[in-house]
C-alpha positions as CSV (number, residue, x, y, z in Angstrom):
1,X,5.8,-13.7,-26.2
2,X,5.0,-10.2,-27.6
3,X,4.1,-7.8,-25.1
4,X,0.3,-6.4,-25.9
5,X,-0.9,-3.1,-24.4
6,X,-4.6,-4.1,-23.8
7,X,-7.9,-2.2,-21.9
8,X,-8.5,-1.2,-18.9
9,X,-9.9,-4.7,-17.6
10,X,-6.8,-6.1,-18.4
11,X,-4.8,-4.0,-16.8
12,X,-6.9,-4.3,-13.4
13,X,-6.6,-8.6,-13.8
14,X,-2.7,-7.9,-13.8
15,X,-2.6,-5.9,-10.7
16,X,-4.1,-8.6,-8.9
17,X,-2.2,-11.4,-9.9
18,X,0.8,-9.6,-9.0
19,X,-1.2,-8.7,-5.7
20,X,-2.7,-11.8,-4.2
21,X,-1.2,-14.8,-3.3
22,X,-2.9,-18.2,-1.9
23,X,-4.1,-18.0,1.4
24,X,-5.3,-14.4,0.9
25,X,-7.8,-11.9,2.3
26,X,-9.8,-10.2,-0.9
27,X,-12.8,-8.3,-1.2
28,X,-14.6,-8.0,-5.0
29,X,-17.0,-4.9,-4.3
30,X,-19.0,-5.0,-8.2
31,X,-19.4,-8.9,-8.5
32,X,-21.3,-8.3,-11.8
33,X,-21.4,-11.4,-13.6
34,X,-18.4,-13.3,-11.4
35,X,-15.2,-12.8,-13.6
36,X,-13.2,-10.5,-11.3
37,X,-14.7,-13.1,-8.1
38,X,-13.7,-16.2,-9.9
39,X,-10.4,-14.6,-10.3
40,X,-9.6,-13.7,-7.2
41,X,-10.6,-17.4,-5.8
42,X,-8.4,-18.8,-8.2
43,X,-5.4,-16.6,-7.1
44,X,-6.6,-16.6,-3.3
45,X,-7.0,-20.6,-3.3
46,X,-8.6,-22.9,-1.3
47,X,-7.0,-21.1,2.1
48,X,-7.9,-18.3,0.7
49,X,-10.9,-16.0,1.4
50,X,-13.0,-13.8,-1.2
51,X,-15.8,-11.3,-0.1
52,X,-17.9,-10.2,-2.7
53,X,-20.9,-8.1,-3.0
54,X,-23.3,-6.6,-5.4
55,X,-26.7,-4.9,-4.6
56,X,-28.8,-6.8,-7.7
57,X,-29.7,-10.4,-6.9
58,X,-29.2,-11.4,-10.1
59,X,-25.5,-10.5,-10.2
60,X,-25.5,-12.9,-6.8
61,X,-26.8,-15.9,-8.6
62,X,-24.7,-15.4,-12.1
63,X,-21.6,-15.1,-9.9
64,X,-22.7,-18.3,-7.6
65,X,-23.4,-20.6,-10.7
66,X,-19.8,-19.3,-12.5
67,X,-18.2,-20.1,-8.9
68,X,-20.0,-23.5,-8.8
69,X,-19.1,-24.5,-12.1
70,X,-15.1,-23.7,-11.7
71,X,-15.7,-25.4,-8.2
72,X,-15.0,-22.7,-6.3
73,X,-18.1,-21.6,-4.8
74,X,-16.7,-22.9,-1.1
75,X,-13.6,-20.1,-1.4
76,X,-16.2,-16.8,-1.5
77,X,-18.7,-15.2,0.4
78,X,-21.4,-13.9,-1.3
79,X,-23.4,-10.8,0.1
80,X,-26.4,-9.3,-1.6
81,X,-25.7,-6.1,-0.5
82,X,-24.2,-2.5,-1.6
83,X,-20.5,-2.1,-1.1
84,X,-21.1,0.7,1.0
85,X,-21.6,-2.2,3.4
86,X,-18.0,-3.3,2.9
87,X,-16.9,-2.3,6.4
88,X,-19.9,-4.3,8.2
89,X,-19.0,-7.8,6.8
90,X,-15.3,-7.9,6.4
91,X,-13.2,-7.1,9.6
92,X,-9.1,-8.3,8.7
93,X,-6.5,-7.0,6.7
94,X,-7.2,-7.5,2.8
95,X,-4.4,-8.0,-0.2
96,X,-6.5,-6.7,-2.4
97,X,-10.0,-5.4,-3.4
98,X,-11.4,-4.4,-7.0
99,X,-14.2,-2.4,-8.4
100,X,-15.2,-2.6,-11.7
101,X,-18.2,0.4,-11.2
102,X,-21.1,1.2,-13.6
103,X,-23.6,-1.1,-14.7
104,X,-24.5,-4.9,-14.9
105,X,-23.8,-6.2,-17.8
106,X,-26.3,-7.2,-19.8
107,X,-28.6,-6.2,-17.1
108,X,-30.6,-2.3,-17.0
109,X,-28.4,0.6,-17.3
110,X,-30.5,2.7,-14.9
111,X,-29.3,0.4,-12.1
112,X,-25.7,1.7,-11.8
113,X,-23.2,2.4,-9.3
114,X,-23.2,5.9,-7.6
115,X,-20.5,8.3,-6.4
116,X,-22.2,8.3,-3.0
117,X,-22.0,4.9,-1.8
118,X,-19.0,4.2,-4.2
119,X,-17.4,6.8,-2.0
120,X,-18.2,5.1,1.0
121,X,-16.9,1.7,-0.2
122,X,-13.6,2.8,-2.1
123,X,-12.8,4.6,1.9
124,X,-13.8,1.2,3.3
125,X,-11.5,-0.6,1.3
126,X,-8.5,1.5,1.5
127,X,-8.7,1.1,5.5
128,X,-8.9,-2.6,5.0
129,X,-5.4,-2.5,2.6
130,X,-2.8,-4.3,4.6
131,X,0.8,-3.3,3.1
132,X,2.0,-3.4,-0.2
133,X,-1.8,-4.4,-0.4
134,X,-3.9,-2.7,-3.6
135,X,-7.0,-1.2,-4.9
136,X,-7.8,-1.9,-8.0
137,X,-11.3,0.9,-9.6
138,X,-12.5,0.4,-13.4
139,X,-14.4,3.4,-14.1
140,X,-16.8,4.3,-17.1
141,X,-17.2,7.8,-17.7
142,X,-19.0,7.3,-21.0
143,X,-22.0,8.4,-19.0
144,X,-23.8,10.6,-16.7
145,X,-22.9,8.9,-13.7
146,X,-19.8,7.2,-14.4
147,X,-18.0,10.7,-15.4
148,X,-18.9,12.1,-12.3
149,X,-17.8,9.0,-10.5
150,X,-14.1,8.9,-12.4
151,X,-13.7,12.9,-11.2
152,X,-14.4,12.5,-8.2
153,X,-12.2,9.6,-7.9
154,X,-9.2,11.9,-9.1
155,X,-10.0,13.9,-6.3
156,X,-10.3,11.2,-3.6
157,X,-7.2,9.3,-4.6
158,X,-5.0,12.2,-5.4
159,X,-5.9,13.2,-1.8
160,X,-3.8,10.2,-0.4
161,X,-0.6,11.0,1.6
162,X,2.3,10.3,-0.7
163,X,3.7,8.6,2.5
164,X,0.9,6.2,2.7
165,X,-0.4,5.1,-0.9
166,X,0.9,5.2,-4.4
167,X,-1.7,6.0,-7.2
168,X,-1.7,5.8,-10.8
169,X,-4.4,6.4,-13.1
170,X,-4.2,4.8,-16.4
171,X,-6.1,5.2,-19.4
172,X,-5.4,5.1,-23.1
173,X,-4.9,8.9,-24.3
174,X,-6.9,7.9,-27.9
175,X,-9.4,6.2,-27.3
176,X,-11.6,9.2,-26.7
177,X,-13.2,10.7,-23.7
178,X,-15.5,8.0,-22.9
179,X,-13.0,5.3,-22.6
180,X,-12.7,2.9,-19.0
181,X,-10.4,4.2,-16.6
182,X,-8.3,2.3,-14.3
183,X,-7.3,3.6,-10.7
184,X,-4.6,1.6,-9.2
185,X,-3.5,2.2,-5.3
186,X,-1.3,0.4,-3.4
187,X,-0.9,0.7,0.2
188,X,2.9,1.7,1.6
189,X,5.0,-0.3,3.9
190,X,5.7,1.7,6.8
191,X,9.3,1.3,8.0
192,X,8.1,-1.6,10.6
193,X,7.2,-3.5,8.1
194,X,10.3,-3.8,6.3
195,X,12.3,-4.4,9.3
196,X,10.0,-7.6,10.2
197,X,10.5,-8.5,6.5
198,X,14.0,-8.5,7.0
199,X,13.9,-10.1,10.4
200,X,11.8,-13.1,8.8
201,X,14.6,-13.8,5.9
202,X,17.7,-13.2,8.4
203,X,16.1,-16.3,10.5
């Protein structure tokens, strides 16, 4: 199969299927209208666990009827509430979380996601990352908002110790300066890590 070089959606939805396996700890910060919390319920499994949250109750109830429908509504738990409340409701190690900031879609474009409590959240999440664990941010900057959001992102991530995360920004050079953004982090193994790893396949 040809390889396709698609947005920046698609690029996020790989990262997490190379990140999450069944049995999983995962967080979905922007449910929106389900698709990245239907996806990582479907990767996470029925041992699995997904926490997801969105601050308009309508995103709640369009991501509880697409969860229903796939039968999946018993793998996620579903919080009307900001992600800035991230660190309240989710309390182990994650594989994986995923922001897909901005607006609702189809819902009112002055309700959008904001750099303060985005800020707030992304820090939440990368203290939940367990190793080799990832962030996945989609960012917008075709607006007011969601430029300021995607710099200051650059200046969060590109704040991270090189010893603790690996970050790489990608975006598509011609698609103009409006064009989604995707921020992928993935947490380090410390040298610990890799010597229980080892210890596991030597048994």
């Amino acid at each position: 199969m040809a390889y396709e070089l698609r947005s920046a959606r698609y690029l996020a939805a790989e990262a997490l299927e190379k990140a999450v396996a069944p049995g999983d700890t995962v967080i979905d910060a922007t449910m929106g209208n389900g698709h990245d919390t239907l996806l990582l319920c479907r990767l996470a499994g029925a041992q699995g666990r997904v926490y997801a949250f969105d601050v308009q109750r309508q995103a709640v109830e369009n991501t509880r009827k697409r969860l229903l429908d796939a039968g999946m509504l018993d793998r996620a738990r579903l919080f009307c509430l900001g992600h800035e409340h991230i660190s309240e409701q989710v309390k182990e190690p994650v594989s994986a979380a995923v922001f897909n900031l901005g607006w609702l879609p189809g819902g009112d474009h002055a309700v959008t996601t904001r750099w303060e409590t985005t800020k707030t959240a992304v820090e939440s999440a990368l203290s939940l990352l367990r190793p080799l664990g990832v962030l996945v941010i989609c960012a917008y900057p075709g607006h007011p908002e969601g430029e300021k959001e995607r710099t200051a992102l650059i200046s969060l991530l590109a704040a991270l110790p090189p010893q603790g995360y690996n970050v790489l920004e990608q975006r598509f050079l011609n698609a103009g300066e409006g064009a989604p953004v995707c921020f992928l982090v993935q947490k380090q193994r410390r040298a610990d890590d890799a010597k229980e790893d080892d210890a596991r396949v030597d048994v």
